[in-house]
C-alpha positions in Angstrom: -94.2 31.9 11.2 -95.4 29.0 9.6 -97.1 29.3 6.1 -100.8 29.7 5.6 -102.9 26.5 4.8 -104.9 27.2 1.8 -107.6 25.0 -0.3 -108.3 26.5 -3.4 -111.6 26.3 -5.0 -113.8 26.1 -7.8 -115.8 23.5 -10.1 -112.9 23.3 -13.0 -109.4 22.3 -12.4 -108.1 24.6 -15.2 -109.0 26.9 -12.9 -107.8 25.8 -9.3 -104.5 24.6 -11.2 -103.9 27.9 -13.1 -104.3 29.9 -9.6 -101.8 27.2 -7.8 -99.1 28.3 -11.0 -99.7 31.9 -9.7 -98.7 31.3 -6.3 -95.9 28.6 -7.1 -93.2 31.1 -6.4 -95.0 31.9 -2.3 -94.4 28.3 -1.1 -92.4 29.7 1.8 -95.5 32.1 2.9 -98.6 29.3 1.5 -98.9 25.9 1.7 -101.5 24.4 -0.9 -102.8 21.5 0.5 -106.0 21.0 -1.9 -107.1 22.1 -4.9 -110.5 21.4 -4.8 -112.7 21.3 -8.1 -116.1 21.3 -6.2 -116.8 23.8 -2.6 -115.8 20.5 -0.3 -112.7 21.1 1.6 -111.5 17.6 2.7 -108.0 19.1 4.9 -108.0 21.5 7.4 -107.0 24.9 6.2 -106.6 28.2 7.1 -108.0 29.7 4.4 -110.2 28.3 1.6 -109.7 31.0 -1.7 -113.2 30.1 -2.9 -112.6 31.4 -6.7 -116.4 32.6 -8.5 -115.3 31.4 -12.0 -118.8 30.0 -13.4 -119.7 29.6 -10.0 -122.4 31.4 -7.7 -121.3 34.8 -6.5 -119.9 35.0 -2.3 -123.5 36.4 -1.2 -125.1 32.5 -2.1 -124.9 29.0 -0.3 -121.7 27.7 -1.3 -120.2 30.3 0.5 -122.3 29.7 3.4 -121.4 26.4 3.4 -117.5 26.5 3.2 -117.6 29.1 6.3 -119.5 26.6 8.8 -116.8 23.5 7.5 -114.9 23.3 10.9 -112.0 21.9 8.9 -112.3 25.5 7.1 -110.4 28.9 9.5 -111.9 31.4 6.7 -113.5 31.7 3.6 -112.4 34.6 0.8 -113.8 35.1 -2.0 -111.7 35.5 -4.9 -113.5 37.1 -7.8 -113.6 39.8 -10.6 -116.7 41.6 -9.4 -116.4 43.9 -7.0 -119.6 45.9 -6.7 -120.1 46.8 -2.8 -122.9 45.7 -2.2 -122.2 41.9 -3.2 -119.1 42.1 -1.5 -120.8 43.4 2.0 -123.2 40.6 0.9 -121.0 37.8 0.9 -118.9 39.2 4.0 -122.4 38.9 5.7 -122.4 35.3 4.2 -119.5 34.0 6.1 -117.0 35.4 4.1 -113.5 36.2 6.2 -112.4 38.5 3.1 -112.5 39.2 -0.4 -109.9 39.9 -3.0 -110.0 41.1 -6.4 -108.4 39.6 -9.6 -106.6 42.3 -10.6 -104.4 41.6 -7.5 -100.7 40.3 -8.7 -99.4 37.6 -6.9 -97.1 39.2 -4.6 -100.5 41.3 -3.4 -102.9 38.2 -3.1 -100.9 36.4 -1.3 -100.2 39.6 0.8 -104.0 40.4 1.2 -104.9 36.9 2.3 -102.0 37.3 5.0 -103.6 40.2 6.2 -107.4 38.7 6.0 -105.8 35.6 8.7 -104.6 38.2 10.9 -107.6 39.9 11.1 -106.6 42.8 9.2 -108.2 44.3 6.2 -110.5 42.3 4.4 -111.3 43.6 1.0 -108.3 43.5 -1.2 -109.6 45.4 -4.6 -106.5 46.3 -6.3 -105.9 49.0 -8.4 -108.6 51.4 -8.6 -110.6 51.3 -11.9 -109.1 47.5 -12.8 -110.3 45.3 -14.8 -107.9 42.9 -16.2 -107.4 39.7 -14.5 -103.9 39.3 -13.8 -103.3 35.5 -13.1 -104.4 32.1 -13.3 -106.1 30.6 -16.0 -109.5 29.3 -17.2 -110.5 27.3 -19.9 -111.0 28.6 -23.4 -108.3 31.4 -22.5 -105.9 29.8 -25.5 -109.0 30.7 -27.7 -108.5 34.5 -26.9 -111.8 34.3 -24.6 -111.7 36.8 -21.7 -111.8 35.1 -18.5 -115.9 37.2 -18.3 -116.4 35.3 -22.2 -115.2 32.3 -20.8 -117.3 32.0 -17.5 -120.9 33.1 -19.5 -119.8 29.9 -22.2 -119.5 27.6 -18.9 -122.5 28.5 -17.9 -124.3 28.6 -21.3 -122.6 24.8 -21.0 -124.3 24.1 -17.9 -127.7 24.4 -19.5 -128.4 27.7 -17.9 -130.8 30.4 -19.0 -129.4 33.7 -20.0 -131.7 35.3 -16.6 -130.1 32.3 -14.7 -126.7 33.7 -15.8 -127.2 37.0 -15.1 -128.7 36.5 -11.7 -125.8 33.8 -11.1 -122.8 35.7 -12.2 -124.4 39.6 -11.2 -124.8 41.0 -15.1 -127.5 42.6 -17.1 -129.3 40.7 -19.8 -127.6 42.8 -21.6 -123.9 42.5 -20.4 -124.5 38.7 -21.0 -126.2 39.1 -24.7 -122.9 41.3 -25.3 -120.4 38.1 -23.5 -122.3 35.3 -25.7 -122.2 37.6 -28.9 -118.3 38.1 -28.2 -118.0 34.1 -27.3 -119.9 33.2 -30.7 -117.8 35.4 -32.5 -114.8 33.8 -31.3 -115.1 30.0 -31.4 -117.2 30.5 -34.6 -120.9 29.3 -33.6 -124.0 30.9 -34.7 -126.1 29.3 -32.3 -126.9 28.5 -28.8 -126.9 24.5 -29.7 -123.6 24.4 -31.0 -122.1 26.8 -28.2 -123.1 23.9 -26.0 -121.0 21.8 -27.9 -118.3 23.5 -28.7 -118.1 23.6 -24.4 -118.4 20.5 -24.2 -115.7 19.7 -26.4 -113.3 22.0 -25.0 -113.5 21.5 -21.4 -116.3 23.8 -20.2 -118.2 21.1 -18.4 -117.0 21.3 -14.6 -115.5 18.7 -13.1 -115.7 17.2 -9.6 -112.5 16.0 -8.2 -110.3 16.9 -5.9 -106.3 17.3 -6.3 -103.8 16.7 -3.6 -100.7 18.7 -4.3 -98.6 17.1 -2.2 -98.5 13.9 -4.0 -100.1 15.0 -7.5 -103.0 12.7 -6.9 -106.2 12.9 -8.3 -109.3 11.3 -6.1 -112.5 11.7 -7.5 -115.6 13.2 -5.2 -117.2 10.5 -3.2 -118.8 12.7 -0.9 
């Protein structure tokens, strides 16, 4: 059987590199043949791993989008939050599957075999888990959590703490509580030089898309 197609996706490379280190060691079972920092998928896949790092949540457009691409077999989202109602939400959206980030490597790539086959299609991992277990995100060298991390990019972005908690599916107060914890740790005291301290440090997204195959880089012309 020949390995799955997959397009990895999300606005920042950090991120869609990091998750294409993860699965490195499953090139005989997936074949990566975009890494995609934007929700256009360019190849024809099998599978497009649409990852919610500072991006809207499965039950949103993006989602929408990527499922009706006919270069696209299925969309699964690949995110932290799990609550079952955004999950039947974005499997309502389009969404083939969904798979949680506590999954090791050996079980995502397992889950999204499944999902193809038309098997199972949520993938939570362990019961109760919380820790994300692989790829990477930018600021993670700073000791930011990969929840800290996504709150800053979208602080970055310009966004209102109500357009982050509506984006990423946290209370006002769960964000206060992520920003507080971010301040703390890349030492700003205000909102101003959070921004800039994003900006700095690689927390604007970026809008290119990578071709592992031949390490290119093309930016997004579409």
């Amino acid at each position: 059987m020949r390995p799955l197609r997959l397009a990895l996706i999300d606005d920042y490379e950090v991120v869609v590199q990091g998750l294409a280190t993860m699965l490195r060691t499953y090139h005989g079972r997936v074949e990566i043949v975009e890494l995609n920092a934007n929700t256009r998928v360019g190849d024809r896949v099998d599978i497009a791993l649409y990852d919610s790092f500072a991006n809207p949540q499965g039950d949103r457009d993006q989602v929408r989008e990527l499922s009706t691409n006919p270069l696209v077999d299925h969309v699964v989202v690949y995110s932290w939050n799990l609550e079952d109602a955004l999950v039947a939400s974005a499997l309502a959206n389009g969404a083939r599957g969904y798979v949680g980030k506590s999954l090791p490597a050996a079980q995502l790539v397992a889950a999204l075999e499944a999902i193809h086959r038309g098997g199972e299609q949520v993938h939570r991992g362990e019961p109760g888990a919380a820790k994300v277990i692989g790829g990477d995100w930018p600021g993670r060298e700073e000791g930011l959590t990969q929840r800290e991390a996504e709150v800053l990019a979208l602080i970055t972005q310009g966004l209102s703490n109500a357009d982050i908690a509506d984006i990423a599916h946290l209370s006002i107060n769960s964000v206060k509580t992520y920003i507080r914890n971010c301040y703390r740790r890349i030492g700003a005291t205000s909102r101003s030089q959070a921004v800039l301290w994003g900006v700095e440090h690689g927390f604007r997204p970026d809008r290119k898309r990578i071709d592992p195959r031949t390490d290119d880089t093309q930016p997004d012309i579409s």
